[in-house]
PyMOL Python script that loads the backbone (N, CA, C, O; Angstrom):
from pymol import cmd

cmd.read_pdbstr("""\
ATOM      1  N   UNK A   1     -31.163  -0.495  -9.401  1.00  0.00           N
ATOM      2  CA  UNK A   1     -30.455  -1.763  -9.571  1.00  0.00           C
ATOM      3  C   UNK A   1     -28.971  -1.605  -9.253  1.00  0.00           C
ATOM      4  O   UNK A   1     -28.525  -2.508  -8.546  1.00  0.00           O
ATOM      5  N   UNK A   2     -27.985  -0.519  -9.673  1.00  0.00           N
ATOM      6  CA  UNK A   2     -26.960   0.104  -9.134  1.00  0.00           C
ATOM      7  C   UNK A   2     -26.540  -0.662  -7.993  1.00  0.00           C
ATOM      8  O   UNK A   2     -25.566  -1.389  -7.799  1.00  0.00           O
ATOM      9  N   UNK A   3     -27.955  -0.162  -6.972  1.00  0.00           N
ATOM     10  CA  UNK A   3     -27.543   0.248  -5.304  1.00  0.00           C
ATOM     11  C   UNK A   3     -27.075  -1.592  -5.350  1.00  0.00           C
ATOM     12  O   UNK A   3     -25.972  -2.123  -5.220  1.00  0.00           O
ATOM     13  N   UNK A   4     -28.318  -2.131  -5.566  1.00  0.00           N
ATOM     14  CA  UNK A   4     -28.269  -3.826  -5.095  1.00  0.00           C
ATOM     15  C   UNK A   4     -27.182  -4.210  -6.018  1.00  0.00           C
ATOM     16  O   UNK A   4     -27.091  -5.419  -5.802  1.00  0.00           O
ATOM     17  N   UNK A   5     -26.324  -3.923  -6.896  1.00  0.00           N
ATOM     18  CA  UNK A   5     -24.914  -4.119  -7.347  1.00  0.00           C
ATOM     19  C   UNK A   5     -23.898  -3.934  -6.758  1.00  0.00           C
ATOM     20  O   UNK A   5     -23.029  -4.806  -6.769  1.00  0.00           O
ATOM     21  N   UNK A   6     -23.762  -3.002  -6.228  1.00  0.00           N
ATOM     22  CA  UNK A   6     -22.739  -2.291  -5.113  1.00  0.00           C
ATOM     23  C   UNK A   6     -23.131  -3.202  -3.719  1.00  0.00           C
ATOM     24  O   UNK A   6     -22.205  -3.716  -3.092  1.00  0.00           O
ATOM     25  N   UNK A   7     -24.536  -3.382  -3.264  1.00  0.00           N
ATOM     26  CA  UNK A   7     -24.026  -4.023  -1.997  1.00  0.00           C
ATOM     27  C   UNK A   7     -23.962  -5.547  -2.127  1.00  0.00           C
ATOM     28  O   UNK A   7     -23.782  -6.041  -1.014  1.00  0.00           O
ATOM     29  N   UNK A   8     -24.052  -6.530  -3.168  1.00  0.00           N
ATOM     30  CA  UNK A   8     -23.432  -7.342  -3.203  1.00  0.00           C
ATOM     31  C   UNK A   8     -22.082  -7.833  -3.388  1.00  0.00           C
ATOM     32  O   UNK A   8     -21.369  -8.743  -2.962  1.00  0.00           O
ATOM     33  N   UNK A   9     -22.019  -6.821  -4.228  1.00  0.00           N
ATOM     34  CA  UNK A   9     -20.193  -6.780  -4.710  1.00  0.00           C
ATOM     35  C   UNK A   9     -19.503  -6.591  -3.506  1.00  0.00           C
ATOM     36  O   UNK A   9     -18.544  -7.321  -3.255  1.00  0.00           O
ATOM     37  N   UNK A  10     -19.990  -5.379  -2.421  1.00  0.00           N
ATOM     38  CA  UNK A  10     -19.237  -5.442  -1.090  1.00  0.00           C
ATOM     39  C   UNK A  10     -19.817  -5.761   0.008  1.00  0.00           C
ATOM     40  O   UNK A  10     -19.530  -5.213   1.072  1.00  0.00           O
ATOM     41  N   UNK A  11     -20.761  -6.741  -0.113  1.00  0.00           N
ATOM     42  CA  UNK A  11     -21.193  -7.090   1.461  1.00  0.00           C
ATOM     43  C   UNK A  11     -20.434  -7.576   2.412  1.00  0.00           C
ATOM     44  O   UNK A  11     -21.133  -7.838   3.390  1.00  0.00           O
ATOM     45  N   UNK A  12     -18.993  -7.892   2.630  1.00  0.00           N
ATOM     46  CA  UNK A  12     -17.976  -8.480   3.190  1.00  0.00           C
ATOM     47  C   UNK A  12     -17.421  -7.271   3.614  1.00  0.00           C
ATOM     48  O   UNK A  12     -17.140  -7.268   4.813  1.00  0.00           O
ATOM     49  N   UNK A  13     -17.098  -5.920   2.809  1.00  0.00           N
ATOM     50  CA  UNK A  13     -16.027  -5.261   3.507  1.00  0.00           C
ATOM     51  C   UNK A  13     -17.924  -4.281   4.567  1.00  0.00           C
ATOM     52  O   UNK A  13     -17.900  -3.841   5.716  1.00  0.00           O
ATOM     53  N   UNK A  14     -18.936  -4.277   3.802  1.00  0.00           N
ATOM     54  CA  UNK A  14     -20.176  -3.706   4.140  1.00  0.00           C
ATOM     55  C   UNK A  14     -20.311  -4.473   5.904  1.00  0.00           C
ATOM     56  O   UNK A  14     -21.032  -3.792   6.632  1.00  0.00           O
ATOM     57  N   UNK A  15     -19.928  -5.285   6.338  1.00  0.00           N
ATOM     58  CA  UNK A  15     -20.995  -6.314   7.537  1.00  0.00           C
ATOM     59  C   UNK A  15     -19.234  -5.884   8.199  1.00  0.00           C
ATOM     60  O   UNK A  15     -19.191  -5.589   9.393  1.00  0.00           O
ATOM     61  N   UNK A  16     -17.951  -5.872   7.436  1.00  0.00           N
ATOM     62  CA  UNK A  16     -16.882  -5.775   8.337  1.00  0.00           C
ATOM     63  C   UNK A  16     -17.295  -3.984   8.706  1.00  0.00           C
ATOM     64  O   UNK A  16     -17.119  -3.533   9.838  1.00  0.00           O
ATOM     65  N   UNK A  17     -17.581  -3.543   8.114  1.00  0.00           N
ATOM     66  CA  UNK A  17     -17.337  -1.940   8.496  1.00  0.00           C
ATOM     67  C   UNK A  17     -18.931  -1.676  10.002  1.00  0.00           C
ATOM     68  O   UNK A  17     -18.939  -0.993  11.027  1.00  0.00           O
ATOM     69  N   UNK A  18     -19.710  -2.344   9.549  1.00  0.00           N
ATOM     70  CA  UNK A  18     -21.023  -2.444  10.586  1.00  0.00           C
ATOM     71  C   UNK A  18     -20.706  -3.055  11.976  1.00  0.00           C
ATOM     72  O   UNK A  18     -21.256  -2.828  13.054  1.00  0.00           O
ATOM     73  N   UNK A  19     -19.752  -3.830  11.698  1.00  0.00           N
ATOM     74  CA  UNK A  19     -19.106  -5.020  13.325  1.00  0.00           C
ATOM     75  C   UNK A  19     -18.111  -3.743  13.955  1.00  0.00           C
ATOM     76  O   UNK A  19     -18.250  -3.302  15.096  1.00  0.00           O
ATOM     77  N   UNK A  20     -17.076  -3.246  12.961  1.00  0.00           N
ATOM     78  CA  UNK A  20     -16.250  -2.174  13.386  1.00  0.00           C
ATOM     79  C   UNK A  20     -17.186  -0.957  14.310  1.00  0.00           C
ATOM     80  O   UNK A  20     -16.827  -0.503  15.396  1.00  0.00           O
ATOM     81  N   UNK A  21     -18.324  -0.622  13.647  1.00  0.00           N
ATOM     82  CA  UNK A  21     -18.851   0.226  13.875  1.00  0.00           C
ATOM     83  C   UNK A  21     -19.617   0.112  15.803  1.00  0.00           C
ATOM     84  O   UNK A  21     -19.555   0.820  16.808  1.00  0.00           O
ATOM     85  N   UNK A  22     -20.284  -1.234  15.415  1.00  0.00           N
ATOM     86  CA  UNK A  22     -21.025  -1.323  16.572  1.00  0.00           C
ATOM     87  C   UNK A  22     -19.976  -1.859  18.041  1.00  0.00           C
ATOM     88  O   UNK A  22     -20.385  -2.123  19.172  1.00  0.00           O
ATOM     89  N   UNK A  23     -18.662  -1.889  17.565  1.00  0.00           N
ATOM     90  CA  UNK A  23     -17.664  -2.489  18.644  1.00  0.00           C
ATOM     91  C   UNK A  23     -17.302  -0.987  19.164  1.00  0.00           C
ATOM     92  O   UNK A  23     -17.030  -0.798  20.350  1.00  0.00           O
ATOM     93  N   UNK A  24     -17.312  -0.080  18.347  1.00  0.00           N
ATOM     94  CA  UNK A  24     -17.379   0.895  18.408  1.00  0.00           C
ATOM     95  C   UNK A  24     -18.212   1.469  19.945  1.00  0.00           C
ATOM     96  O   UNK A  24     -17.741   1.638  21.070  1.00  0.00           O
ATOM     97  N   UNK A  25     -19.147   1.600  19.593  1.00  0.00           N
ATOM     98  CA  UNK A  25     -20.250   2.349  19.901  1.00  0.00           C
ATOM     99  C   UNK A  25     -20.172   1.576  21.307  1.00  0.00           C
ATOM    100  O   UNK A  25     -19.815   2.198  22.307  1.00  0.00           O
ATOM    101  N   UNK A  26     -20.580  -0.074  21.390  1.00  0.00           N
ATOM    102  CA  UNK A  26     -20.348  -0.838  22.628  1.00  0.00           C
ATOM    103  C   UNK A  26     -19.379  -0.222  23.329  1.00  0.00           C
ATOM    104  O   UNK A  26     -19.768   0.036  24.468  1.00  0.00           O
ATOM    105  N   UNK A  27     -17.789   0.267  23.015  1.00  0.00           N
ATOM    106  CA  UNK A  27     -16.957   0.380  23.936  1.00  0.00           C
ATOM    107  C   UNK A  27     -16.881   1.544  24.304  1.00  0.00           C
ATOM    108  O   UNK A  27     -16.237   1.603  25.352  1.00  0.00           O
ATOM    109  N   UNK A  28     -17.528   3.379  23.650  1.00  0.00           N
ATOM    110  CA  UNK A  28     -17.836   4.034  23.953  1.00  0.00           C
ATOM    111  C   UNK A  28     -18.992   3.892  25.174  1.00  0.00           C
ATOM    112  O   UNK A  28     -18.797   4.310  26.315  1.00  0.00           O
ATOM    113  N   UNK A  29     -20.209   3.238  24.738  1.00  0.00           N
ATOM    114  CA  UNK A  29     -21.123   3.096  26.063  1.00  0.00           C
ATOM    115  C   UNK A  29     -20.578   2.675  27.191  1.00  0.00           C
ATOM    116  O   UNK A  29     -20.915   3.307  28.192  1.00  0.00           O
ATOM    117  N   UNK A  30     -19.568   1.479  27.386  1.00  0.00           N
ATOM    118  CA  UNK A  30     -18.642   0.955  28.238  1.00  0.00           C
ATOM    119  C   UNK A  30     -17.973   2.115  28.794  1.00  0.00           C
ATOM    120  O   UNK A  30     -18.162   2.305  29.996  1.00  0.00           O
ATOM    121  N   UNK A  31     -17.080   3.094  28.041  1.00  0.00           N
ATOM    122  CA  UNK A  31     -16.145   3.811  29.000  1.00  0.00           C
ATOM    123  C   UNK A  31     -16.917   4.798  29.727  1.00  0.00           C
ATOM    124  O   UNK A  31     -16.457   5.355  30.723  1.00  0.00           O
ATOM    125  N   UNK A  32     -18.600   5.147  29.059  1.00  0.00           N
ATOM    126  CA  UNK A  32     -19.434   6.762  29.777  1.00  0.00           C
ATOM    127  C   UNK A  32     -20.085   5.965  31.095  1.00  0.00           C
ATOM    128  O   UNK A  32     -20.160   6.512  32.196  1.00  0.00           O
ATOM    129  N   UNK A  33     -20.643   4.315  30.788  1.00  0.00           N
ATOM    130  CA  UNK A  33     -20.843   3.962  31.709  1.00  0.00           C
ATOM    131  C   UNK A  33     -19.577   3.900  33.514  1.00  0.00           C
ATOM    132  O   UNK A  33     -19.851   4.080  34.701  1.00  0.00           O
ATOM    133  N   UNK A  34     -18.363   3.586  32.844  1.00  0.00           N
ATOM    134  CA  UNK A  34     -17.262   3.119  33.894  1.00  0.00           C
ATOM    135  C   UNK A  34     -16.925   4.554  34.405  1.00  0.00           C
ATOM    136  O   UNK A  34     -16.099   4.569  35.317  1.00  0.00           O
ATOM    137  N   UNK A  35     -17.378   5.697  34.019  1.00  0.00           N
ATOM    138  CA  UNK A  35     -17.132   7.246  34.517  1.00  0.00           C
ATOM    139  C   UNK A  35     -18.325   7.636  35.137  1.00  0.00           C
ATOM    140  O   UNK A  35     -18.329   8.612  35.887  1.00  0.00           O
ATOM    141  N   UNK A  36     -19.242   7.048  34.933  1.00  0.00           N
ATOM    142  CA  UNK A  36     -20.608   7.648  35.567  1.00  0.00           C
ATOM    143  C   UNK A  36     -19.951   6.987  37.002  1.00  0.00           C
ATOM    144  O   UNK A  36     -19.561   7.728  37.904  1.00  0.00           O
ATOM    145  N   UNK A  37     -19.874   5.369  37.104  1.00  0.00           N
ATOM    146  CA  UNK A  37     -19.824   4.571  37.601  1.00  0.00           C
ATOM    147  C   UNK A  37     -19.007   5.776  38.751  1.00  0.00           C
ATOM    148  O   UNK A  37     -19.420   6.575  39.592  1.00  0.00           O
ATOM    149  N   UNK A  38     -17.732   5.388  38.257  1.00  0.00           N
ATOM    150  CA  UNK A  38     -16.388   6.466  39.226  1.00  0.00           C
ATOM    151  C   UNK A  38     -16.574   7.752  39.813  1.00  0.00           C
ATOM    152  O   UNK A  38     -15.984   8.266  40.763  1.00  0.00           O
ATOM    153  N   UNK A  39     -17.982   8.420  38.707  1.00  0.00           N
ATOM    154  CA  UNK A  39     -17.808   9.376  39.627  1.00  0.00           C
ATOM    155  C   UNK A  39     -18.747   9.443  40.540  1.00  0.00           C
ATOM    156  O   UNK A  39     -18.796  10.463  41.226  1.00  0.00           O
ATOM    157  N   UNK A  40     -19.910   8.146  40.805  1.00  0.00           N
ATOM    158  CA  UNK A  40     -20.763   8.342  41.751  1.00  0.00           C
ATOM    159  C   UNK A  40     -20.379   7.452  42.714  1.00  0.00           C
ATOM    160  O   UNK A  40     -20.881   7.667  43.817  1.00  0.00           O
ATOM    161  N   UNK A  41     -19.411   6.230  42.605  1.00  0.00           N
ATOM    162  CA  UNK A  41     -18.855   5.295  43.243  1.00  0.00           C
ATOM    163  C   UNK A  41     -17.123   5.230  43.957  1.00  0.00           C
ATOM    164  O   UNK A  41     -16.564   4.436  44.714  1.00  0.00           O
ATOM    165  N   UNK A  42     -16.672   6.552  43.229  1.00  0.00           N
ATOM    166  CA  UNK A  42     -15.237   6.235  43.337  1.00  0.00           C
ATOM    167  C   UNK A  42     -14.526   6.008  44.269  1.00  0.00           C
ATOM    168  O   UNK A  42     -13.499   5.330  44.240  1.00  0.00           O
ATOM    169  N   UNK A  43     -15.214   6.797  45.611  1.00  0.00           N
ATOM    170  CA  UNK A  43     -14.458   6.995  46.870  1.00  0.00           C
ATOM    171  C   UNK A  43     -15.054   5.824  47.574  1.00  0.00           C
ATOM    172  O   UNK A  43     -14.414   5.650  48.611  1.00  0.00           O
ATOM    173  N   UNK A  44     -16.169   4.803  47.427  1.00  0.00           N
ATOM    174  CA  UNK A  44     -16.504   3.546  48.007  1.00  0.00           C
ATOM    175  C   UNK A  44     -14.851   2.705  47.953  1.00  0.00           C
ATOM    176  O   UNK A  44     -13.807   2.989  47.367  1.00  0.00           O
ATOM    177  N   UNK A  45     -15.247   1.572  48.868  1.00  0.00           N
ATOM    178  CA  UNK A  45     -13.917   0.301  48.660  1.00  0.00           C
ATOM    179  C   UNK A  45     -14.718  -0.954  47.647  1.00  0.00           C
ATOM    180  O   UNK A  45     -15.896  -1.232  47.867  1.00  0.00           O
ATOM    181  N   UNK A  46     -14.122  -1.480  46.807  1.00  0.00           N
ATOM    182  CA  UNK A  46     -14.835  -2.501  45.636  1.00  0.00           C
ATOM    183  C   UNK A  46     -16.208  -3.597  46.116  1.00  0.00           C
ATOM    184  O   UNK A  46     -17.018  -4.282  45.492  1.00  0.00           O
ATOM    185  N   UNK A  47     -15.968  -3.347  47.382  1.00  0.00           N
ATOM    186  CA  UNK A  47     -17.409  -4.217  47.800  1.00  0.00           C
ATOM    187  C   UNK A  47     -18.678  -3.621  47.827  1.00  0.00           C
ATOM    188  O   UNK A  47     -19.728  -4.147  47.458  1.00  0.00           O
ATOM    189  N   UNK A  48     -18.512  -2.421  48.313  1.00  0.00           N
ATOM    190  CA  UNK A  48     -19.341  -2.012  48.313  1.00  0.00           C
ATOM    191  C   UNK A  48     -20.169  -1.629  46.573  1.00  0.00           C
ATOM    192  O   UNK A  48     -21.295  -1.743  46.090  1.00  0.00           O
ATOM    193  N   UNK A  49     -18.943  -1.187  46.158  1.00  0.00           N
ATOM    194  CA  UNK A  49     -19.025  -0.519  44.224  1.00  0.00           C
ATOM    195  C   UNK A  49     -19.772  -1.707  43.566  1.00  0.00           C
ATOM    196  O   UNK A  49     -20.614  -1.603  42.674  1.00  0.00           O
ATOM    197  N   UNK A  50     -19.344  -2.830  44.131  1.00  0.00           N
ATOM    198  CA  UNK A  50     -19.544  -4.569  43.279  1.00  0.00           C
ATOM    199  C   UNK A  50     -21.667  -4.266  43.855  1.00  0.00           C
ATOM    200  O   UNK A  50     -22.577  -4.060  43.052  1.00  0.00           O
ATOM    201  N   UNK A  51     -21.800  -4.348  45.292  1.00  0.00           N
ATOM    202  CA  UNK A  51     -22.865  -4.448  45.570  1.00  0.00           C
ATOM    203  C   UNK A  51     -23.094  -5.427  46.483  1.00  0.00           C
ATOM    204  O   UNK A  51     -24.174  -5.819  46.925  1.00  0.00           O
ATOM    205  N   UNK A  52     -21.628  -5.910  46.811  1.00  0.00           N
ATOM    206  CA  UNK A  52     -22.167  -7.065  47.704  1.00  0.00           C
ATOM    207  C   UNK A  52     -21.592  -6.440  49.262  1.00  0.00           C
ATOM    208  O   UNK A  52     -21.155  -7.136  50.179  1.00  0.00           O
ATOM    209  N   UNK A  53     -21.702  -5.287  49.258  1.00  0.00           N
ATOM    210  CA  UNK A  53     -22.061  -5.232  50.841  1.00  0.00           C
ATOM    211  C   UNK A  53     -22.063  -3.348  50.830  1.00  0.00           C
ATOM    212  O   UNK A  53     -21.335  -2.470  50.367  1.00  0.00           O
ATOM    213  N   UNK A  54     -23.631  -3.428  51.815  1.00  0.00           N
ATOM    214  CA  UNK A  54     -24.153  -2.019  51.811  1.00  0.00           C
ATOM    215  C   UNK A  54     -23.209  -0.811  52.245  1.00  0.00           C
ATOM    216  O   UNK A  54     -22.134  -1.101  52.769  1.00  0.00           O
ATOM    217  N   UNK A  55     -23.501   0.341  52.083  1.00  0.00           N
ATOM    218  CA  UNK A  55     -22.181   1.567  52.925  1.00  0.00           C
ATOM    219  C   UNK A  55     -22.383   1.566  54.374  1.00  0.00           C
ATOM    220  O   UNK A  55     -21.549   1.789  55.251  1.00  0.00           O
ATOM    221  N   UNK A  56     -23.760   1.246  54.496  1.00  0.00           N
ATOM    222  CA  UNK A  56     -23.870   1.271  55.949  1.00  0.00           C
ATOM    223  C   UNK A  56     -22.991   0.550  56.880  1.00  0.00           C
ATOM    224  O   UNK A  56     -22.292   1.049  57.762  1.00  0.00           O
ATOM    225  N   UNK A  57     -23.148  -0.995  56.492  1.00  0.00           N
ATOM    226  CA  UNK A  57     -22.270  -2.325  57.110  1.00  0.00           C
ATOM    227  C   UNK A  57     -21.027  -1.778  56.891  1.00  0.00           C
ATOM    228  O   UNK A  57     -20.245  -1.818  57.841  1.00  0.00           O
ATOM    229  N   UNK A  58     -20.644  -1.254  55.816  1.00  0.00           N
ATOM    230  CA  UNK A  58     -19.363  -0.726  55.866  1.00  0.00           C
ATOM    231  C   UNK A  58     -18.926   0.363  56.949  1.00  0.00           C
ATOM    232  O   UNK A  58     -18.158   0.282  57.908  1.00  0.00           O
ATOM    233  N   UNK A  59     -19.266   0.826  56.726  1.00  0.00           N
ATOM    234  CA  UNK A  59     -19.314   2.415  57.549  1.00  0.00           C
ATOM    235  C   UNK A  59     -19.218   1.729  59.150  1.00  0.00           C
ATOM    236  O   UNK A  59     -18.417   2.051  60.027  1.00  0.00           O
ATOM    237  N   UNK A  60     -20.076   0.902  59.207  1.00  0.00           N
ATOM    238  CA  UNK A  60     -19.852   0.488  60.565  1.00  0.00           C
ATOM    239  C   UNK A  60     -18.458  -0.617  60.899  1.00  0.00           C
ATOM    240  O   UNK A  60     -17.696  -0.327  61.822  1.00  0.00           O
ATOM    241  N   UNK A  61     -18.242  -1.800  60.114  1.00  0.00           N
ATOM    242  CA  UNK A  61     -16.981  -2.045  60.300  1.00  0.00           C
ATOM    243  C   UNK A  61     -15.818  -1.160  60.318  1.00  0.00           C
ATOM    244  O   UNK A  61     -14.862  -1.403  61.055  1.00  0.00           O
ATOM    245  N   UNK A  62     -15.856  -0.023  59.450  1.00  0.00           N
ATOM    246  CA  UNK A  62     -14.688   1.104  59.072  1.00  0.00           C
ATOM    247  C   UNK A  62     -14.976   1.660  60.500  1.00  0.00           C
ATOM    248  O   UNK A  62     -13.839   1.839  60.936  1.00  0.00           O
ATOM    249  N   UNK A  63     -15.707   1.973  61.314  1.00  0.00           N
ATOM    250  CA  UNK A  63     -15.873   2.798  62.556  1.00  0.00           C
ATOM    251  C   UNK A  63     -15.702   1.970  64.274  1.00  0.00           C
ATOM    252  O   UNK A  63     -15.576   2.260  65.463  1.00  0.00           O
ATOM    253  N   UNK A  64     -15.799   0.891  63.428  1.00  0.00           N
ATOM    254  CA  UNK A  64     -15.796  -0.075  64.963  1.00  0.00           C
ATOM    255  C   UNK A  64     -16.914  -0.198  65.464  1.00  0.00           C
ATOM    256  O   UNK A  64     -17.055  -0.832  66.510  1.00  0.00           O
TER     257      UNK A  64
END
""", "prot")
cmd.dss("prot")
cmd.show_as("cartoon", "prot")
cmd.util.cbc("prot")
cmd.orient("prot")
């Protein structure tokens, strides 16, 4: 009975520390994703990185 005392008494700072937590975790996945990203994409130009135009088409405008 304790436990269910304690988490009513703090379910406010309890749901703020869980939002902290998972904003957390979201913006960690965000930065491993934006490094995977860079290091398999980095030396592309942003169109290609975005997806809207292949290396090939590129490669060939960049070559004439």
């Amino acid at each position: 009975m304790d436990f269910f005392n304690f988490f009513f008494d703090n379910v406010g700072a309890l749901f703020a520390l869980a939002f902290v937590l998972f904003n957390l975790a979201a913006w960690v996945m965000r930065r491993v994703r934006q490094k995977r990203e860079q290091e398999r994409y980095g030396h592309y130009p942003p169109a290609v990185r975005a997806g809207r135009l292949n290396y090939e088409d590129y490669s060939k405008r960049r070559d004439g």
